[in-house]
N, C-alpha and C positions, 0 to 999 in steps of 0.2 A: 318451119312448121307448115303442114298444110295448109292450105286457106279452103274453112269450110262456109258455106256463105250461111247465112243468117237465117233465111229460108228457109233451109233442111227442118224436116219436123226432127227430126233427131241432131239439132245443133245442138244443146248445152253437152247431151251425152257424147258425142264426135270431138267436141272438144275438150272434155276431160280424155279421151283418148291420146291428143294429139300432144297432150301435157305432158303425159307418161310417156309418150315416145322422145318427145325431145327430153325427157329426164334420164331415158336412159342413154340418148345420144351425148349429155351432158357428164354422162356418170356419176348419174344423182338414184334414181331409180335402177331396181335389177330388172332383169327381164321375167323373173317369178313375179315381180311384182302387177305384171299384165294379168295376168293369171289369177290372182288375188282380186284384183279390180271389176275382172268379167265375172267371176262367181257372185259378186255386191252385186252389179249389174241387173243380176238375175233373181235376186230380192227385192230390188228396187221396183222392177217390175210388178213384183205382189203385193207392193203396197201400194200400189198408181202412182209413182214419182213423186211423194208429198211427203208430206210431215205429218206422221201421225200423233191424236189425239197423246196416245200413252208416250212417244217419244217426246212431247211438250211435257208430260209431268216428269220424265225421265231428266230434263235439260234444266226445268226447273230445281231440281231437286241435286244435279248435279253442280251449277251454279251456287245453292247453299251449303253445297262443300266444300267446294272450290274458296268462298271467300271466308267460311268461316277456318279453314286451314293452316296451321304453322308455318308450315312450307311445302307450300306447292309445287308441282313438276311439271311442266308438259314435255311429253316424248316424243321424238317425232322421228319418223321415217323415211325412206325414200319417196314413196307415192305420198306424207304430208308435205315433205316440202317440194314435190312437183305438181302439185295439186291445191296448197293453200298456203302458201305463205307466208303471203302478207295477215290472212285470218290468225296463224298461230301468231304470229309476232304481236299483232293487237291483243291479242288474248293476255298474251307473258306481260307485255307491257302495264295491262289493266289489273292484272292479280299481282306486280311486282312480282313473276317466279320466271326462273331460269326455263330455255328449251334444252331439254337433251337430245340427241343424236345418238339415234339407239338402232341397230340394224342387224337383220338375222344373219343376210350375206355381209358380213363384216370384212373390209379392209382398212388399210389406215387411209387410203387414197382416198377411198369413197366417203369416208367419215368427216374427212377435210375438206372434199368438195359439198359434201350436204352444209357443214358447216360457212364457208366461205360462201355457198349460194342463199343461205340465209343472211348474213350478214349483209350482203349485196343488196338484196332488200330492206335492208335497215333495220334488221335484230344487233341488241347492243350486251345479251348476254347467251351466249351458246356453250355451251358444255356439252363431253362425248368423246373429243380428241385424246384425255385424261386416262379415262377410262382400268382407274386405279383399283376398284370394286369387285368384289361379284357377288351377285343373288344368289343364295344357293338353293341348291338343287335342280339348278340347270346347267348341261353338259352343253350345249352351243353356244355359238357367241353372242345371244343377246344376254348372257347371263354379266356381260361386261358393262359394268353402268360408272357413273362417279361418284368418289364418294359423300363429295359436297351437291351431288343433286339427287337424280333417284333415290338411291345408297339410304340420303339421309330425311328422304322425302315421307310425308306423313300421308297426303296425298299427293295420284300419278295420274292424269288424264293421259291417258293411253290409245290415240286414236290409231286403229289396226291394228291387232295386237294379236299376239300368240297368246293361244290358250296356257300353255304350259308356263309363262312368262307372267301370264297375269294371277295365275293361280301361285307361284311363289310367291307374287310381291304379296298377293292376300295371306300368306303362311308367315310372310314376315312383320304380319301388323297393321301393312299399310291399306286404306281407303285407294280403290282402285276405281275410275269412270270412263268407261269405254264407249268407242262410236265403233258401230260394227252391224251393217245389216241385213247380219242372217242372226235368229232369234234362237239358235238352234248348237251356236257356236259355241265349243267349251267359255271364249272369252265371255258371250253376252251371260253366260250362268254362271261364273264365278266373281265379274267383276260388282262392286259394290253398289255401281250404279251403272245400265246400260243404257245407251241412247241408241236404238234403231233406227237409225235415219242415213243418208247421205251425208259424205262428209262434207262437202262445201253448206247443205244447209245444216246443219247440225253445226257448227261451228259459227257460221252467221247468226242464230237462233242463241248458241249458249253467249254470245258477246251482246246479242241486248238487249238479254234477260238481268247478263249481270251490270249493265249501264245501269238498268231502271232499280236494278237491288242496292246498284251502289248508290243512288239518286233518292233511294228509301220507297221506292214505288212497288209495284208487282205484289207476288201473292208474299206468304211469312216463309220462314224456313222449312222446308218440307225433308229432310235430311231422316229425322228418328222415324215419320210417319210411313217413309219409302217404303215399298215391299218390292225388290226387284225383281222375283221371280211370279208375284203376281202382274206386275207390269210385262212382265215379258210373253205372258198369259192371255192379255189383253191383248198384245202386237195382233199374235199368231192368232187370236179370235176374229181381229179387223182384216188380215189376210184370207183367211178360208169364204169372211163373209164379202170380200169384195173379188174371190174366186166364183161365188156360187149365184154374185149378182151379175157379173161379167156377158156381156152379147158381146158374139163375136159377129154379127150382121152378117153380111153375104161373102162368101168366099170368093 
C-alpha cells in the first residue's frame, strides 16, 4: 500500500483509496468498484465530509430496526470488506446476524476470498459461498443470496447497494437500510431506511447508537415515526444550502 503521510489535507479520503486498490490487488474488490467509490466521493463533497443532521435521525431509526428484528442480515461487498471490516464484524457480532457476501461481479473465487478476508479478521459467521437462493426478479448475480441468510432475512442492511437489488428485496417484504451517498439513487428511495453518510462514518455512528440502545440509553424507537423520503428531502435541503453558503476565497 502506498504510504500517504498524515499531513495530506486529503489523508482519510487517499486512504480509503489506497484500501480499494489493495482490494482489488487482493481480489477482494472489482475494479467497477473504484468507480462506485469516486461517484460517493463527489456527494460527500456536498455535504462538507460530515454527518448530517438527517443522516443521524436516519442511523437512529435504522438501529431500531436493526434490533427490534427477527433476523437480521448484513450484506457486504467488495468495497465493505475492503473498506470496513472490522466495523461490519462488530456490527454482526452486536445484532447476533450473519454477514453475507453478496457481489454484482460474482465469482466463486472472489466470494471465497471476500469471505476468508473476513474471517481473517475475526468474523466467526460469513455466509454467500452457498448461495442456494435467488431473489426474484433479478436477472444478474446479485440475485444469488442464501437461503438461511438474506433469502430468509426480515431485515437487510445493505451497505452499497444496487437499486434494482434493493427494490426486490423490498417486493419480497423485507425492511431494507441502506448507506449510500447520493440522495438521488434508486437505492436511497426505495430502501426503508437510508443513511446518507459515508461509509466508515455511518457505520461507526450506527454501532454506537446501538451500544447506547442496547444499554437502554439514547432516544426511543423511531422506526413507525420514520419518513424516508422526507428525510431524504431534508439531506438534499442541507446540500443546496451548504452549496449556496459555499466561498470559494481567491482562486
Amino acid at each position: 500500500m502506498f504510504r500517504v503521510p498524515e499531513t495530506h489535507p486529503r489523508y482519510k479520503s487517499l486512504m480509503k483509496r489506497e484500501k480499494l486498490v489493495a482490494g482489488i490487488e487482493a481480489g477482494i474488490t472489482s475494479k467497477q468498484g473504484l468507480i462506485a467509490h469516486g461517484r460517493g466521493e463527489a456527494f460527500d463533497y456536498l455535504i462538507g465530509e460530515r454527518t448530517l443532521s438527517a443522516a443521524m435521525k436516519a442511523t437512529e431509526a435504522a438501529a431500531a430496526l436493526l434490533l427490534t428484528a427477527k433476523k437480521p442480515v448484513i450484506s457486504v461487498n467488495g468495497n465493505v470488506a475492503a473498506l470496513v471490516p472490522e466495523k461490519v464484524i462488530e456490527l454482526s457480532e452486536l445484532l447476533d446476524a450473519p454477514l453475507e457476501v453478496n457481489i454484482f461481479y460474482w465469482t466463486e473465487e472472489r466470494v471465497r476470498k471476500i469471505k476468508e478476508h473476513l474471517e481473517r479478521h475475526g468474523a466467526a459467521h460469513v455466509l454467500g459461498d452457498k448461495a442456494d437462493a435467488r431473489i426474484p426478479g433479478i436477472e444478474h448475480a446479485r440475485a444469488r443470496v442464501d437461503r438461511e441468510g438474506i433469502y430468509s432475512a426480515d431485515v437487510v442492511l445493505v451497505p452499497l447497494e444496487d437499486g434494482d437489488r434493493c427494490e426486490a428485496l423490498i417486493k419480497m417484504g423485507k425492511k431494507v437500510i441502506a448507506i449510500d451517498l447520493n440522495p438521488l439513487s434508486r437505492t436511497s428511495k426505495y430502501a426503508t431506511v437510508s443513511i446518507v453518510d459515508d461509509l466508515e462514518r455511518a457505520m461507526a455512528n450506527l454501532i454506537s447508537v446501538i451500544k447506547e440502545k442496547k444499554k437502554g440509553n439514547g432516544k426511543g424507537l423511531l422506526v413507525e415515526d420514520f419518513d424516508n423520503k422526507e428525510n431524504l428531502e431534508a439531506v438534499i435541503k442541507e446540500m443546496v444550502k451548504r452549496l449556496e453558503e459555499e466561498e470559494l476565497g481567491e482562486l
